[in-house]
KEFIDREN-93726 format. One record per residue (C-alpha): residue in three letters; chain; x, y, z. Coordinates in nm, 3 decimals. Layout:
# KEFIDREN-93726
  rest  kette       xx       yy       zz
   ala      A        X        Y        Z
...
This chain:
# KEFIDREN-93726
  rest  kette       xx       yy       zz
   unk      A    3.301    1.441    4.590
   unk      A    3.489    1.493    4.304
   unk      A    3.597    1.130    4.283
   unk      A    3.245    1.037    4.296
   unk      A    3.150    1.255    4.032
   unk      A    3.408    1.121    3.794
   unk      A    3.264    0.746    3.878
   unk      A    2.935    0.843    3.774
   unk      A    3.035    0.976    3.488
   unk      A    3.176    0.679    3.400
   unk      A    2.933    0.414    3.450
   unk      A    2.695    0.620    3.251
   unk      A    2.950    0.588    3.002
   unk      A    2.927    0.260    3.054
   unk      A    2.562    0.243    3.060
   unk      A    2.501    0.398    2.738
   unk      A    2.797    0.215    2.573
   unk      A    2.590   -0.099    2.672
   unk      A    2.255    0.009    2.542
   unk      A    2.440    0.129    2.233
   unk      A    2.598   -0.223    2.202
   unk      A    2.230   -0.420    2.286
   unk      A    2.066   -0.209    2.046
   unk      A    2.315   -0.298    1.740
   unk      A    2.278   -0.644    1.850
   unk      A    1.902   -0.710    1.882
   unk      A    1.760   -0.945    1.589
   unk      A    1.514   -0.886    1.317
   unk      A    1.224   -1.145    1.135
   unk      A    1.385   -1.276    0.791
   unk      A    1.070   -1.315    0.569
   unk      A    1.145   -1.574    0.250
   unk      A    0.908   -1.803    0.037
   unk      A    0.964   -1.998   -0.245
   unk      A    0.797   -2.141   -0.500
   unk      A    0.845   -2.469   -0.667
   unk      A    0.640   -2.559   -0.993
   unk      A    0.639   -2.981   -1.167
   unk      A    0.782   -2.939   -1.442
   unk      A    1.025   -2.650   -1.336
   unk      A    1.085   -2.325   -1.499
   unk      A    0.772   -2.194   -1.510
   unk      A    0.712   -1.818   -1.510
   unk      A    0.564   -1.705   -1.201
   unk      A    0.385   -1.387   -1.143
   unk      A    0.313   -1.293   -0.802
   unk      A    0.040   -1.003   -0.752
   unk      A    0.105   -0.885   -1.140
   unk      A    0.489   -0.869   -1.068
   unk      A    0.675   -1.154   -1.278
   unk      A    0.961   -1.292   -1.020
   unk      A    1.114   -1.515   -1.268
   unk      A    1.101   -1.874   -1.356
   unk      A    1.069   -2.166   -1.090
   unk      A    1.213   -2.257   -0.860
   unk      A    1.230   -1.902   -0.702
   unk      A    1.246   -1.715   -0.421
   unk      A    1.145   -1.390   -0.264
   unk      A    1.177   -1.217    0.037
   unk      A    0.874   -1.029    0.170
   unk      A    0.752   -0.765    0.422
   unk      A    0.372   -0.887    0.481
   unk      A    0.153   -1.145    0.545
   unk      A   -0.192   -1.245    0.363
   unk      A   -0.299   -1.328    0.103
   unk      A   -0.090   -1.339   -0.277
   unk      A   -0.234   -1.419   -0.617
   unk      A    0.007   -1.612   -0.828
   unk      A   -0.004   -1.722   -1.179
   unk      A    0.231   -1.983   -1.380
   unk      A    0.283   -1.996   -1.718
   unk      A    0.468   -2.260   -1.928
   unk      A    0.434   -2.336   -2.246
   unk      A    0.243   -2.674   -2.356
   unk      A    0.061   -2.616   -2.008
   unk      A   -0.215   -2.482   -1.885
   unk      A   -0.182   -2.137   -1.720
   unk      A   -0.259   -2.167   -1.359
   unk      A   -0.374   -1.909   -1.108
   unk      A   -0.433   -1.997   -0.722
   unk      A   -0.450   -1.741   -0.419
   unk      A   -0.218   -1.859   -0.192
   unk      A   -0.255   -1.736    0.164
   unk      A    0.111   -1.655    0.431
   unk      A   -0.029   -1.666    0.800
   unk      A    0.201   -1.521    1.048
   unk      A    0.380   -1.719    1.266
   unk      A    0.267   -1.772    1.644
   unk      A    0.540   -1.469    1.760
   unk      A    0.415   -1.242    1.477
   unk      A    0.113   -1.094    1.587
   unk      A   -0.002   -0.772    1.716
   unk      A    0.108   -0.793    2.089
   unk      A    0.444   -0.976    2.041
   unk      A    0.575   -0.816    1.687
   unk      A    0.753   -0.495    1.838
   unk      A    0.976   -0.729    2.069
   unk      A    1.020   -1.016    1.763
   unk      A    1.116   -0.695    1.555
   unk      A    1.312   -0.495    1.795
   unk      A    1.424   -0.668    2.094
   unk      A    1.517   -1.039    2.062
   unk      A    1.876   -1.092    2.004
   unk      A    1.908   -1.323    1.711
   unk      A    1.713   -1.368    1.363
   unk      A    1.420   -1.524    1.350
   unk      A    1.337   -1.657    1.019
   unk      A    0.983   -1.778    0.856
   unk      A    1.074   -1.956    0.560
   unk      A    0.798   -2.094    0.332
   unk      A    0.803   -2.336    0.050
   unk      A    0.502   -2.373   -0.208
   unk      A    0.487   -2.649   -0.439
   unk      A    0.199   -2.689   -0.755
   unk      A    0.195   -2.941   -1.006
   unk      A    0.130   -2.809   -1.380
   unk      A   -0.122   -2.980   -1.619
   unk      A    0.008   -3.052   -1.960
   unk      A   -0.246   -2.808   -2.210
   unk      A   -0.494   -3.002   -2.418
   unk      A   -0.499   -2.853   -2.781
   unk      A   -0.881   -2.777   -2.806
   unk      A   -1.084   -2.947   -3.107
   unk      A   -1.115   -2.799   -3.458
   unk      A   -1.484   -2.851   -3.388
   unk      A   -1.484   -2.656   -3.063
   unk      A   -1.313   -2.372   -3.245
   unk      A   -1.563   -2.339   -3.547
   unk      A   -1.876   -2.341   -3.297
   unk      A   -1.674   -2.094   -3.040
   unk      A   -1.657   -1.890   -3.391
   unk      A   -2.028   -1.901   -3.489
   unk      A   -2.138   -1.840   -3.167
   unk      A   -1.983   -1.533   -3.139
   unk      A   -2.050   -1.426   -3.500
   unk      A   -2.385   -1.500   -3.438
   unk      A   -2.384   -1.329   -3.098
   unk      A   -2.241   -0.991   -3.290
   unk      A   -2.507   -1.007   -3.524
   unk      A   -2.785   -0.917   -3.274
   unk      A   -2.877   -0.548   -3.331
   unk      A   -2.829   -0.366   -2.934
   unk      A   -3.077   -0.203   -2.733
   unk      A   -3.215    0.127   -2.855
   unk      A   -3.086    0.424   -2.679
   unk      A   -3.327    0.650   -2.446
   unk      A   -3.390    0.962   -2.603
   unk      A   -3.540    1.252   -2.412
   unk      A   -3.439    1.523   -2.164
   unk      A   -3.546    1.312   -1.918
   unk      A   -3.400    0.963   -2.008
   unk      A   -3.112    1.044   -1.800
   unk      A   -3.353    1.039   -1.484
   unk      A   -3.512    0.691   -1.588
   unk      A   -3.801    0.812   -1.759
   unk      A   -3.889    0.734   -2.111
């Protein structure tokens, strides 16, 4: 009885050495895009944070939807909402076991590529009317003001 006792003991020794051992081994979801620009070195800005100038990368938590913006000068500034869709295995039902259980990395690498247009210096022409119009526009005297205790409600 006592020898018995003593094997117990040790295979759940065993048993929890193992689960200790499976647990430090199971895999996690490696989440990297990057984001090429032509002409390089652009700086991009991803969801107002600048990440540097192109080609760059960046790892990332969650999927949807980012808003990114290039700038390089003698080209055009360039905004586009670029969308990350999960992978097939990264979805509600299967992300606990992609996360937690399966052995090895899995990795969802992504690599975004935009083309730059050179920036078009506008007219002096264009300027001057841009100019007037809004001079013009500036001139116009604004709506009066209700007055009244009851202008607040709507009534005049």
């Amino acid at each position: 009885m006592v020898r018995s006792l003593k094997v117990r003991r040790r295979s759940a020794a065993i048993l929890g050495l193992g689960a200790v051992l499976l647990g430090l081994n199971a895999g996690c979801v490696v989440r990297r895009y990057t984001l090429r620009t032509e002409p390089p070195g652009a700086l991009a800005i991803v969801n107002d944070e600048e990440i540097g100038p192109t080609p760059v990368s960046r790892s990332f938590t969650y999927y949807g939807d980012r808003e990114i913006t290039f700038l390089l000068d003698g080209y055009e500034t360039k905004t586009v909402i670029q969308p990350v869709a999960a992978p097939w295995w990264d979805n509600l039902f299967t992300e606990f076991f992609s996360e937690n259980l399966v052995p090895f990395t899995l990795r969802d690498e992504r690599e975004f590529k935009f083309d730059l247009q050179q920036a078009t210096p506008p007219q002096a022409n264009d300027l001057y009317n841009r100019a007037e119009a809004l001079r013009a526009e500036s001139q116009i005297a604004p709506k009066p003001r209700r007055k009244g205790f009851f202008a607040w409600l709507g009534f005049e």
